[in-house]
N, CA, C and O atoms as a DFTB+ gen file, in Angstrom:
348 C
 N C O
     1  1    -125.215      91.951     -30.047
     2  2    -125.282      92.546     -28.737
     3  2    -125.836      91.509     -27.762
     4  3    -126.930      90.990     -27.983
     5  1    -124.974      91.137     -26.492
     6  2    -125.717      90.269     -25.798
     7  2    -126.588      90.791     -24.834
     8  3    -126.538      91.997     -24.594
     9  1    -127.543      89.917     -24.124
    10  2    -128.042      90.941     -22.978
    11  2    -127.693      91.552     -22.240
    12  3    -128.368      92.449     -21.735
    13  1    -126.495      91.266     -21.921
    14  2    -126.283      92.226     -20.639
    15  2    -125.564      93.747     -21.148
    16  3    -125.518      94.809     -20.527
    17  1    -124.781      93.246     -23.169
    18  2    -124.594      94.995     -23.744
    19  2    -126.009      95.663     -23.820
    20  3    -126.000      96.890     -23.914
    21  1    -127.461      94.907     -23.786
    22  2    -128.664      95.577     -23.915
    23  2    -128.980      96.083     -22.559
    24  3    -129.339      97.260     -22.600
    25  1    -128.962      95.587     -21.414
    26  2    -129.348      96.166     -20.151
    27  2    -128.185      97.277     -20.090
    28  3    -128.453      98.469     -19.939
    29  1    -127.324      96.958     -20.175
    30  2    -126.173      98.441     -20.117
    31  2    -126.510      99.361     -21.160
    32  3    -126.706     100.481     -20.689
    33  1    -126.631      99.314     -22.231
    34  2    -127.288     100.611     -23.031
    35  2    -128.585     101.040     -22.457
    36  3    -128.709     102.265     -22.443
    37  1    -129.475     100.445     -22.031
    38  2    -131.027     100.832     -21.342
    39  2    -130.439     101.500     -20.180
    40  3    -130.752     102.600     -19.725
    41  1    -129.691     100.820     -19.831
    42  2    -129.575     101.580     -18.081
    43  2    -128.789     103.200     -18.671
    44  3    -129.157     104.333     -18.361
    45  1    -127.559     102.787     -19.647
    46  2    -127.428     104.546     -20.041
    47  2    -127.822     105.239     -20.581
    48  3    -127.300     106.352     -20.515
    49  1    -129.119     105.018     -21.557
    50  2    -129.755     106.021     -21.577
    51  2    -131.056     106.282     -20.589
    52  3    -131.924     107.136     -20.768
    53  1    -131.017     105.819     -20.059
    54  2    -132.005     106.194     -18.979
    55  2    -131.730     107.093     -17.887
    56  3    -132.521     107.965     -17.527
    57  1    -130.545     106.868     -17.331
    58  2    -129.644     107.800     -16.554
    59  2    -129.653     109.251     -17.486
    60  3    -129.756     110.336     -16.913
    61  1    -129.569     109.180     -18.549
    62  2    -129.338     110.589     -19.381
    63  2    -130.018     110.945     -19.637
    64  3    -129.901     112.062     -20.140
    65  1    -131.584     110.232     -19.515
    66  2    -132.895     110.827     -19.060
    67  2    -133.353     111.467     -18.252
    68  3    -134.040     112.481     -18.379
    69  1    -132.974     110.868     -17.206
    70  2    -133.576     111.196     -15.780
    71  2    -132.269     112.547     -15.920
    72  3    -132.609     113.714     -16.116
    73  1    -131.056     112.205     -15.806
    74  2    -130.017     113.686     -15.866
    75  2    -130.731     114.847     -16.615
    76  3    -130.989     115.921     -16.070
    77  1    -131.079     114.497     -18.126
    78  2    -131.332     116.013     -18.690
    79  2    -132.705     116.406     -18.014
    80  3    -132.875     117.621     -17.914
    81  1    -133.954     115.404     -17.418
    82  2    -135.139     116.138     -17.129
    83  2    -134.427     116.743     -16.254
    84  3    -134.387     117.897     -16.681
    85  1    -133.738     116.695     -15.135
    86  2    -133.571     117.247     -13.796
    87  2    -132.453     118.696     -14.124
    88  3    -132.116     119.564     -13.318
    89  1    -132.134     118.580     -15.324
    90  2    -131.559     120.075     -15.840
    91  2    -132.654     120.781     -16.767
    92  3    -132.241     121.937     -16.678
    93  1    -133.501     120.838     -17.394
    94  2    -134.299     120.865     -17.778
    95  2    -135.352     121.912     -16.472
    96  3    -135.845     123.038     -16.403
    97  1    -135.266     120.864     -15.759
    98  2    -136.178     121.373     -14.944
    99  2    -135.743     122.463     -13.682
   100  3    -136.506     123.006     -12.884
   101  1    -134.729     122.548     -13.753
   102  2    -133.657     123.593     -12.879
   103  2    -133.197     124.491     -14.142
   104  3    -132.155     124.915     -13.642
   105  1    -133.230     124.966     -15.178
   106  2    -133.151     125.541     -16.029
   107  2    -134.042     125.339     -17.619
   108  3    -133.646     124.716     -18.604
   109  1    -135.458     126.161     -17.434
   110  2    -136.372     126.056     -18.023
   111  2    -135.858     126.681     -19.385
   112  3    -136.610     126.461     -20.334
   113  1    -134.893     127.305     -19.619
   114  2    -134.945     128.454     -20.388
   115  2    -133.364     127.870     -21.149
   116  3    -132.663     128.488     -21.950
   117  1    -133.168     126.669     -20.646
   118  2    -131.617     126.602     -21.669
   119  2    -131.764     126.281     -22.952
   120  3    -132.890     126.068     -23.403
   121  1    -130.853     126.214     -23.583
   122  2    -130.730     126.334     -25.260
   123  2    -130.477     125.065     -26.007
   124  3    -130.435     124.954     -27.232
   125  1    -130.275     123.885     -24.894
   126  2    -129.610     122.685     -25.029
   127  2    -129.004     121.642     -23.878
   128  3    -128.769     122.157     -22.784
   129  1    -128.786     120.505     -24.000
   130  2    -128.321     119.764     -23.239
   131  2    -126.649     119.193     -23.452
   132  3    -126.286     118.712     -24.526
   133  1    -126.188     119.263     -22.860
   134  2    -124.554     118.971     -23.013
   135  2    -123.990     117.997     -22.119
   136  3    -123.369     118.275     -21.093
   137  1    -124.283     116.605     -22.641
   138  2    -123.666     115.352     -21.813
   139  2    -122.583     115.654     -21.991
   140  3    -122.310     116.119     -23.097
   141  1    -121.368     115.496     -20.835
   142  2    -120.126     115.136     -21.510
   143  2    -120.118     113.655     -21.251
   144  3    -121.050     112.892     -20.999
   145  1    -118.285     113.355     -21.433
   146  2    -118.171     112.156     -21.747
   147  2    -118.119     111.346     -22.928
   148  3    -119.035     111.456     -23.743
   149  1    -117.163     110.536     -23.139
   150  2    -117.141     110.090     -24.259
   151  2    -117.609     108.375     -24.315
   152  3    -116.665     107.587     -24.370
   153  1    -118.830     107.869     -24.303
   154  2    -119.032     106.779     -24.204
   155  2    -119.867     107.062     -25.252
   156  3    -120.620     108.033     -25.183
   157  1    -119.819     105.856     -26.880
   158  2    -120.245     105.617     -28.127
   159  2    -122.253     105.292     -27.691
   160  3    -123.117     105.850     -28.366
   161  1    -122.555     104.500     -26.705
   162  2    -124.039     104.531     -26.347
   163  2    -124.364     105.966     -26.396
   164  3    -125.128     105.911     -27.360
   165  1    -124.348     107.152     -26.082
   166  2    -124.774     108.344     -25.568
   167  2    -125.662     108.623     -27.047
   168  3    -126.839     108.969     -27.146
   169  1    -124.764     108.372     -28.037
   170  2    -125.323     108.884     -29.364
   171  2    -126.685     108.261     -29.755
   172  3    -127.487     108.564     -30.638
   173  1    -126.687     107.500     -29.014
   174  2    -128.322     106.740     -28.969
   175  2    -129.423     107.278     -28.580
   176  3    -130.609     107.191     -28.900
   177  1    -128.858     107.807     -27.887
   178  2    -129.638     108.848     -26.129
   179  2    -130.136     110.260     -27.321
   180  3    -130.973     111.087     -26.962
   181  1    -129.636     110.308     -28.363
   182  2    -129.576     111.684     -28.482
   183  2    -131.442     111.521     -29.069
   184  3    -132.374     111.547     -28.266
   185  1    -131.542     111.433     -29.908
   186  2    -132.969     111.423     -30.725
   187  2    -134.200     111.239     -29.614
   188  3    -135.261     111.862     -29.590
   189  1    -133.803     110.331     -28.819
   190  2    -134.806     110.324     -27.873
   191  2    -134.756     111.661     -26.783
   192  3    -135.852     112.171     -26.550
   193  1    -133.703     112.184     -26.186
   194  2    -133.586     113.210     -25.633
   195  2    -134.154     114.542     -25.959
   196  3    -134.969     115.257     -25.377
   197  1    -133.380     114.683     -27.230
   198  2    -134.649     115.826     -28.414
   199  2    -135.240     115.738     -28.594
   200  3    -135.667     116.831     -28.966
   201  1    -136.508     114.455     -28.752
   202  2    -138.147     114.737     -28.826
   203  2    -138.457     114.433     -27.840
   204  3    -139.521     113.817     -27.773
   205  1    -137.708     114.702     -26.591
   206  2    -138.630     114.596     -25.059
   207  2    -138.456     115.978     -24.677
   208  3    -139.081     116.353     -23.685
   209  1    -137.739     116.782     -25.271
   210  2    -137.094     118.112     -24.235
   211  2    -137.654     118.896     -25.428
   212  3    -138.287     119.922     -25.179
   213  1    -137.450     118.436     -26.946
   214  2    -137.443     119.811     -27.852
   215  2    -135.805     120.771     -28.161
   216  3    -135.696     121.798     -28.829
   217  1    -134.909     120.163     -27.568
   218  2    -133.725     121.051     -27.333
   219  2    -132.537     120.023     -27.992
   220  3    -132.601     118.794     -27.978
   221  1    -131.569     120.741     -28.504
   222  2    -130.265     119.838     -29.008
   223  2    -129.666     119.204     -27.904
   224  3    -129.892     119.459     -26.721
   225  1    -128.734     118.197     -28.444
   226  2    -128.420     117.661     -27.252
   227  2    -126.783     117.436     -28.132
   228  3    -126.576     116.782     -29.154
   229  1    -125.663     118.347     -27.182
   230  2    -124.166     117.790     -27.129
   231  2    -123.974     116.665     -26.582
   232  3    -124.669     116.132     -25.717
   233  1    -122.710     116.152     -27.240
   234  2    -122.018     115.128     -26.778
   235  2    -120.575     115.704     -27.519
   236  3    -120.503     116.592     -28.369
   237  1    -119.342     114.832     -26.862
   238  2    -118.305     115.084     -27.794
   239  2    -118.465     114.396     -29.297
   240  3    -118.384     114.494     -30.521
   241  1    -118.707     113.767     -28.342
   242  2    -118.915     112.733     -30.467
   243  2    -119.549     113.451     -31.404
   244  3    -118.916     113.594     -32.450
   245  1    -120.868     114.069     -31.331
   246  2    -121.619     114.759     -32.256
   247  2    -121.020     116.377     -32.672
   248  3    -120.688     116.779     -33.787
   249  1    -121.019     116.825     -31.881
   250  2    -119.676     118.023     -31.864
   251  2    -118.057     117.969     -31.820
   252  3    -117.399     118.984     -32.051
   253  1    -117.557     116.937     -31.562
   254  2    -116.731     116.598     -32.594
   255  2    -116.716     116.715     -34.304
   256  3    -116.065     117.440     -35.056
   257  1    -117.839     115.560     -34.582
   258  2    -118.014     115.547     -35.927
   259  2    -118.682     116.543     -36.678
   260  3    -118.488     116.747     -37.876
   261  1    -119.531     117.203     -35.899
   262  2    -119.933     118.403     -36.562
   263  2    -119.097     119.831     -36.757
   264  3    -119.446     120.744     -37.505
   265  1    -117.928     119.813     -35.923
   266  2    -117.112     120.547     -36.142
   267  2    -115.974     120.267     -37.518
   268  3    -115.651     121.162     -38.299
   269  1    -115.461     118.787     -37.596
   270  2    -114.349     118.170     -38.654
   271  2    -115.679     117.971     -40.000
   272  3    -115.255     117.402     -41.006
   273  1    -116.548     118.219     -40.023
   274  2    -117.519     118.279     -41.330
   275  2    -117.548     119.697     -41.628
   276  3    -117.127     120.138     -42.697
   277  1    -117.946     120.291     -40.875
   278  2    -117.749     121.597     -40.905
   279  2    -116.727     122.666     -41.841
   280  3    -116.912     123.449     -42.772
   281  1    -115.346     122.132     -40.880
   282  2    -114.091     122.664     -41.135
   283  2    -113.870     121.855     -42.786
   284  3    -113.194     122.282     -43.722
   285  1    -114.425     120.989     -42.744
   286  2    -114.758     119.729     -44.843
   287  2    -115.342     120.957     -45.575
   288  3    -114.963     121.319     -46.689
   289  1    -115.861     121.285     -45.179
   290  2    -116.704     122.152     -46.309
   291  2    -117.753     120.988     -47.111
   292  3    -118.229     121.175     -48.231
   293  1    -117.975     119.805     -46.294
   294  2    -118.857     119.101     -46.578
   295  2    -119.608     118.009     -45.432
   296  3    -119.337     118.053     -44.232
   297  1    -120.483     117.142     -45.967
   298  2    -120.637     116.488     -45.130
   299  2    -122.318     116.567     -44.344
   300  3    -123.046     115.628     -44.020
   301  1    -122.491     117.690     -44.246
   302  2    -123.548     118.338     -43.740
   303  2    -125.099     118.777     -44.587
   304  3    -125.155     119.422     -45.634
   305  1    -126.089     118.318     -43.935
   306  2    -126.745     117.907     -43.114
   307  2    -126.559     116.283     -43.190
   308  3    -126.577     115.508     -44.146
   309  1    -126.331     116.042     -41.451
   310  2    -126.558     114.422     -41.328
   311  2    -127.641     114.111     -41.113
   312  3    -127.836     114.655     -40.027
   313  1    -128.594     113.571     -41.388
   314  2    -130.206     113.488     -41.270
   315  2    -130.430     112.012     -40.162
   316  3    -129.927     110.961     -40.559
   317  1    -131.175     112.009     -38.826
   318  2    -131.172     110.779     -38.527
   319  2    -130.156     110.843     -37.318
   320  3    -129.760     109.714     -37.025
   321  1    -129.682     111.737     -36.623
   322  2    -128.250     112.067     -35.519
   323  2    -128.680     113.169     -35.136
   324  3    -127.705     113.720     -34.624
   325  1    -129.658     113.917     -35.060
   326  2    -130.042     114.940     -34.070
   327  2    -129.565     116.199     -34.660
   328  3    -128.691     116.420     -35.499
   329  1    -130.493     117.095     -33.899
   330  2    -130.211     118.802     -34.311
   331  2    -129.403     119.216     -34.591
   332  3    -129.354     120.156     -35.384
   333  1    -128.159     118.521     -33.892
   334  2    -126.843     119.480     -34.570
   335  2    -126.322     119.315     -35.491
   336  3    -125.823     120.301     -36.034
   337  1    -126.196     118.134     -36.048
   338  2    -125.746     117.461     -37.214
   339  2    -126.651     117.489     -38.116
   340  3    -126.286     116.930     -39.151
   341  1    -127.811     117.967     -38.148
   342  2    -128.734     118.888     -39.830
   343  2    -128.453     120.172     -39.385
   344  3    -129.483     120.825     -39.552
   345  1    -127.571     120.875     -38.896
   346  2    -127.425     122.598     -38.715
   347  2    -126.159     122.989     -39.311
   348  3    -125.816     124.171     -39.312
């Protein structure tokens, strides 16, 4: 990874920081966070997002795969990828 793929992953998850506090905080009572978008950094975002909020956090990627594991009849719990993927 060179520096500038490291300042671009910092800068996106930081944006998806500052995004989920400011939903978070306009909806105290939600069940979860749901980035869309399909950019492979996000999945980074996730672990840190859930022990700042306490709440799962969507993406397509993770619900993607938790759906095609699912429909496996295997696969599941992914340990290490966030709430949804040990459920």
């Amino acid at each position: 990874m060179t520096p500038t793929d490291v300042h671009a992953y910092m800068t996106h998850v930081g944006a998806a920081a500052r995004q989920a506090a400011a939903v978070i905080a306009a909806a105290p009572t939600a069940q979860g966070l749901i980035l869309p978008g399909g950019r492979w950094l996000s999945i980074h975002a996730v672990a840190l997002l859930e022990a700042e909020f306490g709440k799962p956090v969507f993406l397509n990627l993770n619900s993607s795969l938790w759906a095609a594991l699912r429909s496996a009849g295997r696969g599941l719990p992914v340990a290490g990828q966030g709430m949804l993927l040990v459920s």
